[in-house]
Backbone as a chain_set.jsonl record, in Angstrom:
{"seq": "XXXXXXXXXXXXXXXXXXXXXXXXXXXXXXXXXXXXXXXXXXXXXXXXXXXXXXXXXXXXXXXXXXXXXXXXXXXXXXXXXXXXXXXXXXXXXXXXXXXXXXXXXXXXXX", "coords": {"N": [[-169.093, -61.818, -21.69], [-167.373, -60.034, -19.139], [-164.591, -57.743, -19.725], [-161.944, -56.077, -18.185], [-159.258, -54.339, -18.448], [-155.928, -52.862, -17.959], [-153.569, -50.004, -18.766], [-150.437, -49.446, -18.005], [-148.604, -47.664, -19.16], [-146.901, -45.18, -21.18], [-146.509, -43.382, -24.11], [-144.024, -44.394, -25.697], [-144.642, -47.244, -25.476], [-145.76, -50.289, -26.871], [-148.17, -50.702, -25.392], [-150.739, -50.355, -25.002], [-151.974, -49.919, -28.059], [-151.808, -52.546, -28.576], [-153.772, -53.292, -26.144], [-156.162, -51.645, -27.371], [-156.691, -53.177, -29.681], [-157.702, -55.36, -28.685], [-159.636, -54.566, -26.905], [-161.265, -53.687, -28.979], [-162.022, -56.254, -31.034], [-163.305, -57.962, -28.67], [-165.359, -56.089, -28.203], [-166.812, -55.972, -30.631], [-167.187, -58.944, -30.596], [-169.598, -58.743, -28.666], [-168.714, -58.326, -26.231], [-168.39, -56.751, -23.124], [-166.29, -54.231, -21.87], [-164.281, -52.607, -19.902], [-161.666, -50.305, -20.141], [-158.891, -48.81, -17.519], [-156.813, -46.202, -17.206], [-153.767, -45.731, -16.155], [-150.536, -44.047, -14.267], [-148.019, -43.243, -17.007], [-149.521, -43.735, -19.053], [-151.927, -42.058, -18.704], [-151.44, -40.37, -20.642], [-152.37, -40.938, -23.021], [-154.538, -40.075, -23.308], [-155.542, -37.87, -23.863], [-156.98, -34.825, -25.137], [-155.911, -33.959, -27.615], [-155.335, -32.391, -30.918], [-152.574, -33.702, -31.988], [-152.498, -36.633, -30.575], [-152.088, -39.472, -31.258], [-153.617, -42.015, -31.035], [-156.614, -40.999, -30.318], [-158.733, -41.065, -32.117], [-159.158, -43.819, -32.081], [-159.829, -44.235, -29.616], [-161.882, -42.666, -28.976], [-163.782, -44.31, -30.794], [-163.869, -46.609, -29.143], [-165.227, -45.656, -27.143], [-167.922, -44.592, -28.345], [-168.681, -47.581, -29.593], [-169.189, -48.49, -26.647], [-167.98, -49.382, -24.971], [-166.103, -48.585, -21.816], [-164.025, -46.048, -20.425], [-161.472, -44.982, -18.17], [-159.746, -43.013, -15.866], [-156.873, -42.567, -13.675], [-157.098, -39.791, -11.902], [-155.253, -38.571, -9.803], [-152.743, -39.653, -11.418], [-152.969, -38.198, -13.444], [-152.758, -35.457, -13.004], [-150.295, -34.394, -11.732], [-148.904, -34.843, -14.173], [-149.547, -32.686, -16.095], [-152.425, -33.029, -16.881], [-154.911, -32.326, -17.138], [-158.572, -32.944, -15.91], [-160.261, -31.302, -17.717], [-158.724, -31.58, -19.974], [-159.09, -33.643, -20.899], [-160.298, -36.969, -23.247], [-163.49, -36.308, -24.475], [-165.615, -38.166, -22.562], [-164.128, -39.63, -20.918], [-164.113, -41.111, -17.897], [-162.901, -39.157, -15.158], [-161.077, -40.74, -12.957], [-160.514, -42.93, -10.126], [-158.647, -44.731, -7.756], [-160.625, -46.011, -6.263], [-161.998, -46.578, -8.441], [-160.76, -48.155, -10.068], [-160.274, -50.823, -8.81], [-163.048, -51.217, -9.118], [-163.335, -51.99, -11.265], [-161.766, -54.164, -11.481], [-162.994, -55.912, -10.083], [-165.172, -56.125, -10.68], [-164.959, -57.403, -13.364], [-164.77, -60.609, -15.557], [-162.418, -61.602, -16.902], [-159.425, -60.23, -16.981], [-156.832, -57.653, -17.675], [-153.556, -57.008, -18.297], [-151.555, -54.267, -19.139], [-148.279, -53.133, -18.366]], "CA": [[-167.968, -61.771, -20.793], [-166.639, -58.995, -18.967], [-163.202, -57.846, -19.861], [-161.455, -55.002, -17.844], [-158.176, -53.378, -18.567], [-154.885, -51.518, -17.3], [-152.92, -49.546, -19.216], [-150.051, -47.98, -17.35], [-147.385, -47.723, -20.085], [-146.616, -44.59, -22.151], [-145.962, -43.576, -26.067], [-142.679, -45.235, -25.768], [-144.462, -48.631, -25.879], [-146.757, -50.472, -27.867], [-149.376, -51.443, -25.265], [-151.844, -49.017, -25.794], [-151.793, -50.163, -29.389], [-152.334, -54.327, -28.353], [-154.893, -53.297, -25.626], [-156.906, -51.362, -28.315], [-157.215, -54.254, -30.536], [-158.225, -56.361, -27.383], [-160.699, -53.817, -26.641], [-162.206, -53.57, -30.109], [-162.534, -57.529, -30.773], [-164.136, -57.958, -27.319], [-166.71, -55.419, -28.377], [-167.091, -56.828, -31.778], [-167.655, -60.023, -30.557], [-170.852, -58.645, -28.012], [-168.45, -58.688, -24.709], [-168.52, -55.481, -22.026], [-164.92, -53.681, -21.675], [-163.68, -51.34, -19.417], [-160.437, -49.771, -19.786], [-158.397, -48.281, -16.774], [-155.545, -45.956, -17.477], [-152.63, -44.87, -14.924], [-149.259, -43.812, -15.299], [-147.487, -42.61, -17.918], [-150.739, -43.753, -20.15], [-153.068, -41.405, -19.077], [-151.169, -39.403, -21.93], [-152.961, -41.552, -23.916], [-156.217, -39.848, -23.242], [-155.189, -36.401, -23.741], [-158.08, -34.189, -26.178], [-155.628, -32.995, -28.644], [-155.316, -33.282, -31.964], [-151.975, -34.475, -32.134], [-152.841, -37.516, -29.857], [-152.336, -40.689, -32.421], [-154.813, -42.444, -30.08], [-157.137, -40.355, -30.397], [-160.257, -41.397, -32.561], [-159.397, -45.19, -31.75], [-159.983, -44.481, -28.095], [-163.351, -42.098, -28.995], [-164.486, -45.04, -31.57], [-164.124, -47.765, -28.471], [-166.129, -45.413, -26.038], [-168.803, -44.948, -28.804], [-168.702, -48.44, -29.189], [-170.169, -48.729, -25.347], [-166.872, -49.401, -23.819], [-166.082, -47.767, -20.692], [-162.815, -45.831, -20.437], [-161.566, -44.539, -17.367], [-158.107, -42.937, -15.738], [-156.475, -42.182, -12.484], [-156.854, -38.332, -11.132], [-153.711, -38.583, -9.186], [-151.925, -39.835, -12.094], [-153.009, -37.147, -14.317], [-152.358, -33.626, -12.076], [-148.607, -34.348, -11.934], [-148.621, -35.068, -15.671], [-150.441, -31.803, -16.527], [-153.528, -32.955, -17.981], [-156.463, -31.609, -16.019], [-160.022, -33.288, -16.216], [-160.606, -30.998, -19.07], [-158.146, -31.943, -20.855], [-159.067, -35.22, -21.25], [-161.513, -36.926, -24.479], [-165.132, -36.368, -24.154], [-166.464, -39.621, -22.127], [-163.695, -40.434, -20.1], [-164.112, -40.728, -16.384], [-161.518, -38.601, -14.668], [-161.157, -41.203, -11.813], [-159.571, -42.728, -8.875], [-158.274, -46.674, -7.458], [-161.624, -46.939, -6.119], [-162.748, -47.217, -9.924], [-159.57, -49.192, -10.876], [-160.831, -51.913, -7.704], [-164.409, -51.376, -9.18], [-163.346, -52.612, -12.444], [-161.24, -55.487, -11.015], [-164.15, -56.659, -9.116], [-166.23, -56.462, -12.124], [-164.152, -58.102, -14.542], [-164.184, -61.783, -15.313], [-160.916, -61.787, -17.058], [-158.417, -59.03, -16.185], [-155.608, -58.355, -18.425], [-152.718, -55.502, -17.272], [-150.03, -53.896, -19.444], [-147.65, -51.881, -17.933]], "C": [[-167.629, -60.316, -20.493], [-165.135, -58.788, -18.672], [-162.684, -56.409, -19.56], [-159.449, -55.074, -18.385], [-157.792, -52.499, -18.297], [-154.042, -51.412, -18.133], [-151.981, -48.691, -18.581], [-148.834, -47.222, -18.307], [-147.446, -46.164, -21.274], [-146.628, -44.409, -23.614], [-145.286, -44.018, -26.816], [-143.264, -46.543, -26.185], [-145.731, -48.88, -26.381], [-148.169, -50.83, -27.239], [-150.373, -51.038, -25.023], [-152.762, -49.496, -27.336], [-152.409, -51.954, -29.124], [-153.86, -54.232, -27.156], [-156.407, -52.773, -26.367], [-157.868, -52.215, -29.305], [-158.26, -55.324, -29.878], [-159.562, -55.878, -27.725], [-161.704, -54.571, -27.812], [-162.896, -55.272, -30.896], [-163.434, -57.998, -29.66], [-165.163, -57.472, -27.622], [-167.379, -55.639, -29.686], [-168.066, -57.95, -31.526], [-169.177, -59.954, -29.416], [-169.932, -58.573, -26.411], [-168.671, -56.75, -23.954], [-166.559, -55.35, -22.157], [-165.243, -52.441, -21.113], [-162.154, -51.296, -19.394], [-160.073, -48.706, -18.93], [-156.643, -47.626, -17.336], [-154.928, -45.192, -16.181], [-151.452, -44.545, -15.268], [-149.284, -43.068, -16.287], [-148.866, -42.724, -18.764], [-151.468, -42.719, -19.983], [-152.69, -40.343, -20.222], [-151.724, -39.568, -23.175], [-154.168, -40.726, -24.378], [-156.477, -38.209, -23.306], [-155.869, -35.804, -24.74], [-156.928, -33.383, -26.966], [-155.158, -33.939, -30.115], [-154.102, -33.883, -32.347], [-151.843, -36.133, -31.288], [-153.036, -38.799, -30.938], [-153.092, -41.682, -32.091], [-156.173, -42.529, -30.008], [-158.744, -40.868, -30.866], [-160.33, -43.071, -32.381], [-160.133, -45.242, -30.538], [-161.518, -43.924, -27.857], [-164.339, -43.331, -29.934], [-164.565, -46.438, -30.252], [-165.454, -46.973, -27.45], [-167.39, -44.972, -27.023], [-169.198, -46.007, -28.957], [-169.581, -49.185, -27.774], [-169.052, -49.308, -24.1], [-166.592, -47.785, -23.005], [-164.517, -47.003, -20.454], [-162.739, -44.857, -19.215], [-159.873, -44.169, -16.44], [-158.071, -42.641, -14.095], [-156.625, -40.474, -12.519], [-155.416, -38.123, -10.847], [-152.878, -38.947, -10.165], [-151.962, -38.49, -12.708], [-152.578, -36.126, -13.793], [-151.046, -33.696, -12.567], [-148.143, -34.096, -13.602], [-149.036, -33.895, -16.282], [-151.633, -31.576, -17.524], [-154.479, -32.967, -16.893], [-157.66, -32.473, -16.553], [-160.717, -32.718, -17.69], [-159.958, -30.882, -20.199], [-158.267, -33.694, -21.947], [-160.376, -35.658, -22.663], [-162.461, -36.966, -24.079], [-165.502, -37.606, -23.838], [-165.479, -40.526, -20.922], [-163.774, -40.029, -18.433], [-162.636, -40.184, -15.492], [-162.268, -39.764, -12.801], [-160.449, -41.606, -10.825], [-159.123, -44.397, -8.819], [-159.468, -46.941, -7.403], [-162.124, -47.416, -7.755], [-162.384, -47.708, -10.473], [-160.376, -50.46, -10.105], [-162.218, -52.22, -8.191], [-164.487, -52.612, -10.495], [-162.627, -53.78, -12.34], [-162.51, -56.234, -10.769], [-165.122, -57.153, -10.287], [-166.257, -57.541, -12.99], [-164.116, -59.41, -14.218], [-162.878, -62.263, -15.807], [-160.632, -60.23, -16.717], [-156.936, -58.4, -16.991], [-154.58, -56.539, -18.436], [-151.085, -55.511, -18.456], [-149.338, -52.88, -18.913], [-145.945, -52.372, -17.957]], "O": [[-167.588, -59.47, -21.386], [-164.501, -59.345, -17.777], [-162.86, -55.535, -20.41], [-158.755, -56.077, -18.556], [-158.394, -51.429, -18.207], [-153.514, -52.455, -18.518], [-152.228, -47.494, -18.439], [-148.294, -46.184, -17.925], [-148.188, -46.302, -22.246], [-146.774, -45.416, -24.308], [-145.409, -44.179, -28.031], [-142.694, -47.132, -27.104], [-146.654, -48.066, -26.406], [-149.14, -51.154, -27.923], [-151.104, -51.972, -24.691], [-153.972, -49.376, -27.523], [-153.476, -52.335, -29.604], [-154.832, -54.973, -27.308], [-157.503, -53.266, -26.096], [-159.054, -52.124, -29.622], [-159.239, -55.896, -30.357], [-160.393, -56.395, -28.471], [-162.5, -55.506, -27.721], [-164.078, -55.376, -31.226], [-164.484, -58.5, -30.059], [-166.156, -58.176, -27.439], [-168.595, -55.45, -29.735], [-169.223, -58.061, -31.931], [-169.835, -60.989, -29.31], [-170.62, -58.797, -25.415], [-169.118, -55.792, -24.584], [-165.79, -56.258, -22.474], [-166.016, -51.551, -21.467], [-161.474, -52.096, -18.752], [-160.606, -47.623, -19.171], [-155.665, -48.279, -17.7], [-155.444, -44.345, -15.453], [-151.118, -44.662, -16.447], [-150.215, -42.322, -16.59], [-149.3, -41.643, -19.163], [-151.838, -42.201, -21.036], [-153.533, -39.564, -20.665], [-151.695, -38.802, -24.138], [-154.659, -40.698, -25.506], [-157.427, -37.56, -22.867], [-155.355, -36.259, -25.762], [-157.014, -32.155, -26.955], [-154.862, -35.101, -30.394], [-154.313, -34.773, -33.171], [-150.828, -36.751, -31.609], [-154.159, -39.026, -31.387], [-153.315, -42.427, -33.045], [-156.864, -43.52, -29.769], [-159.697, -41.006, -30.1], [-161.42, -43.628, -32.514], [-160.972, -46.12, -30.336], [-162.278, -44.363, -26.993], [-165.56, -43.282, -29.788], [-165.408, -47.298, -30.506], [-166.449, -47.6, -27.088], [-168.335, -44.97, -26.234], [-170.356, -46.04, -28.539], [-170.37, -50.128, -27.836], [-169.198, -49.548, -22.901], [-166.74, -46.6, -23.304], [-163.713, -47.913, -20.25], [-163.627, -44.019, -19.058], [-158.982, -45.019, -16.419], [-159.082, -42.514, -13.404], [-156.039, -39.985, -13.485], [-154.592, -37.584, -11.586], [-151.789, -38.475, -9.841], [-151.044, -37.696, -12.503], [-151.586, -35.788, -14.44], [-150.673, -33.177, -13.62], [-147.272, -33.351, -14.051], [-148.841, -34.078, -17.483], [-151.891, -30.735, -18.385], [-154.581, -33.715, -15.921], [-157.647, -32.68, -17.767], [-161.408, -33.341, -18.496], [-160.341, -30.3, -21.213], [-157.851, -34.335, -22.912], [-161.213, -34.825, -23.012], [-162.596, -37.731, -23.124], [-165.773, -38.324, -24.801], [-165.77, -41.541, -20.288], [-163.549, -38.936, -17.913], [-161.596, -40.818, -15.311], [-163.217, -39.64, -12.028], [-159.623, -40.788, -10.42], [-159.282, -45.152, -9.779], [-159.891, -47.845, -8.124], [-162.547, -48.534, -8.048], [-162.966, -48.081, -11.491], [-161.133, -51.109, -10.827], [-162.714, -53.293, -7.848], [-165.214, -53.588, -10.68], [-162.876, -54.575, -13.247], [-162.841, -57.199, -11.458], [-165.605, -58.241, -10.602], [-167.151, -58.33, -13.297], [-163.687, -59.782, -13.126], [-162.277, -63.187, -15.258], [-161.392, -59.346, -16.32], [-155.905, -58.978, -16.645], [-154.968, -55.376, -18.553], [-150.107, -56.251, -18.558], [-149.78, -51.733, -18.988], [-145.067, -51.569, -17.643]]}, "num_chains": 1, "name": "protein.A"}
């Protein structure tokens, strides 16, 4: 099965934390995952070491999951392309729409 994901939600809330688990069962069990982050989340994806995120989000994209954020979200937020963890696609809607399209389930916290 392929199982995409949106994360647009911040540090404030927990769904970061429930999409993670998603993720990592999904890929456990042999399925495909891509995660899309926008919003406040792409803070999620930020290369530093205080980032509590951090090696969960580098252990799903070793794993073989796909992780991937908005551009336009990020600028405003001040995290630049190279700020971001090694593997994630600094991207755009079209690659949010790509991963809709993709996806046979779909599952959106924000």
């Amino acid at each position: 099965m392929k199982i995409g994901i949106l994360v647009t939600t911040g540090p404030e809330r927990q769904d970061l934390y429930t999409a993670l688990r998603l993720a990592q069962a999904a890929r456990g069990q042999g399925h495909e995952v891509r995660l899309f982050v926008m919003g406040d989340g792409v803070f999620h994806l930020a290369d530093h070491p205080k980032n509590p995120w951090g090696e969960e989000l580098r252990g799903l994209l070793t794993s073989g999951a796909e992780v991937a954020c908005c551009s336009t979200n990020c600028e405003p937020r001040g995290l630049g392309q190279a700020g971001l963890l090694p593997g994630v696609l600094w991207g755009s809607q079209y690659d949010h729409a790509a991963i809709v399209h993709w996806s046979d389930r779909y599952l959106v916290f924000s």
